[in-house]
Each structure stands twice: as C-alpha cells, then as structure tokens.
C-alpha positions in Angstrom: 91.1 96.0 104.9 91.1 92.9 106.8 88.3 94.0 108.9 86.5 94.4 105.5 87.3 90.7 104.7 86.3 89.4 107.5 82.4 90.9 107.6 79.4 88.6 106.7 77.4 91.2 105.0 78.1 94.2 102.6 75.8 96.2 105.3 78.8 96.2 107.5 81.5 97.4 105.1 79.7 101.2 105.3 81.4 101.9 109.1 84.7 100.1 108.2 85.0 102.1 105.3 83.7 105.4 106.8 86.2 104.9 109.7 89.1 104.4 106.8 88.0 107.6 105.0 88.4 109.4 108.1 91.9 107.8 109.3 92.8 108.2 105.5 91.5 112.3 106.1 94.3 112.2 109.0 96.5 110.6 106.6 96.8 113.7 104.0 96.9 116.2 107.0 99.9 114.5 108.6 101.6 114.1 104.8 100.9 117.8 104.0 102.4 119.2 107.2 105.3 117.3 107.2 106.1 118.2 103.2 106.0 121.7 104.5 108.0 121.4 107.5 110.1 119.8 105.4 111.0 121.0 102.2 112.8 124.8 101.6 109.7 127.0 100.4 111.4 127.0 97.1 111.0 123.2 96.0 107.3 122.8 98.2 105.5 123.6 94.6 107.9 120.5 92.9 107.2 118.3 96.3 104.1 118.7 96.3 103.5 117.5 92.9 105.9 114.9 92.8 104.2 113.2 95.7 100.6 113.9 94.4 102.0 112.3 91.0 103.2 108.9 93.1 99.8 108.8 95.0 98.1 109.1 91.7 100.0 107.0 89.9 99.9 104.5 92.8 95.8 104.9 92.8 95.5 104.5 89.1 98.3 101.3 89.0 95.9 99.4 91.9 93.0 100.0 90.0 94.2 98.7 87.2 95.8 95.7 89.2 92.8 95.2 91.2 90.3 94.6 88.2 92.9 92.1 86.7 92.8 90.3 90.0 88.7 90.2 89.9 89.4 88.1 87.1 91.2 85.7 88.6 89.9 85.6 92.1 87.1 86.0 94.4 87.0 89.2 95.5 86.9 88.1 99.8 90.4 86.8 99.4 91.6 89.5 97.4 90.6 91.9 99.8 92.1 89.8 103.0 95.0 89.8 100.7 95.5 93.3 100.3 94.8 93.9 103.9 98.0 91.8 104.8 100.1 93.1 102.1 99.5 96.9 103.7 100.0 95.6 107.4 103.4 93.9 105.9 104.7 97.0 104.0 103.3 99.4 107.6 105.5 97.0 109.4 108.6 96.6 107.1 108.7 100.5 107.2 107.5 101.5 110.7 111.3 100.8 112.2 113.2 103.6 109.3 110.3 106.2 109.5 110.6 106.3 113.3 114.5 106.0 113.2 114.1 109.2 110.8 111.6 111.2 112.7 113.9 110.8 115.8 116.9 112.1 113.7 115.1 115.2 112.3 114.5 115.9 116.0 118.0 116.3 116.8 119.3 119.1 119.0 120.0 121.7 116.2 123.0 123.4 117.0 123.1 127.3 118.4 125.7 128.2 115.3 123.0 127.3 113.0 120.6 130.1 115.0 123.5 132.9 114.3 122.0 135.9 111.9 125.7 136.1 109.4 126.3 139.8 109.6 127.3 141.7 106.3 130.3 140.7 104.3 133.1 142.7 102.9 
C-alpha cells in the first residue's frame, strides 16, 4: 500500500498490485494450513467459517469505510494512510504471533504419544 502511494502514474499500480495478489495468494495458503494443523477435525467445518465470516466482514466493513473516506479525502493520502495503518497493526502483532508459533513448537511429551489400551 505505500508503494501504491508513492507512484506518479496509475500505469505503475498494475505490478504493485499484481505482486500483492500473489503475496495475498500466499497469504490464504499459509492461513488454510495452519487452521488445519490446528483445529480437531471436528470444529475445522465451524473454523473455517468463522474465519471466512471475519475476513468477509472485515472486506465488506473497509469498503464501506473506504468510500466514506473518498468523501472526505484525496484518495493518495488515504491510500498512504492505509499503508501505515497495516505496517502498524503487522508490527503491533509480529512479537505475540512469533511468541505463539514458538510455543506450539514445544517438545510434545512421549506420554502424549502412548496408544491407552482397553479399559475395564
């Protein structure tokens, strides 16, 4: 987004943007593996749709806010604007994401590999 800002002519937006759709491509791979990895084949079905719901939502909530903001101001700003608030929010969460990944990676204990046997 801040690249997109920055560019003098709308010629130029066509490889930003193509390079966004492909990191955005990488984007729903990485979220779809990690909701299966993740979640107990039982709730996946729920996950998944409670997480397409937020993206969505999220979608339809900036398009809304975005043509609101058109109103108001010029639409270079409004871009560079959004392009910082997404950097800020990456950053703000890049520190708990990574402190969770490296928790889920944890040594898992052997007593967790152990088949239980019948019981009586």
């Amino acid at each position: 987004m801040l690249a997109s800002a920055a560019v003098p002519s709308a010629l130029l937006l066509v490889p930003i943007w193509l390079l966004g759709g492909v990191a955005n491509g990488g984007d729903n791979v990485l979220n779809n593996v990690l909701l299966a990895r993740r979640v107990p084949e039982a709730a996946r079905g729920r996950a998944y749709a409670v997480f397409g719901a937020a993206a969505q939502g999220a979608a339809m909530a900036g398009f809304v806010a975005g043509g609101v903001l058109l109103e108001l101001f010029d639409p270079r700003p409004l871009v560079a604007a959004c392009g910082v608030a997404g950097t800020l929010v990456v950053a703000a969460l890049a520190v708990p994401v990574v402190r969770a990944a490296r928790a889920g990676r944890a040594p898992v204990a052997a007593a967790e590999f152990t088949t239980p046997g019948p019981t009586r």
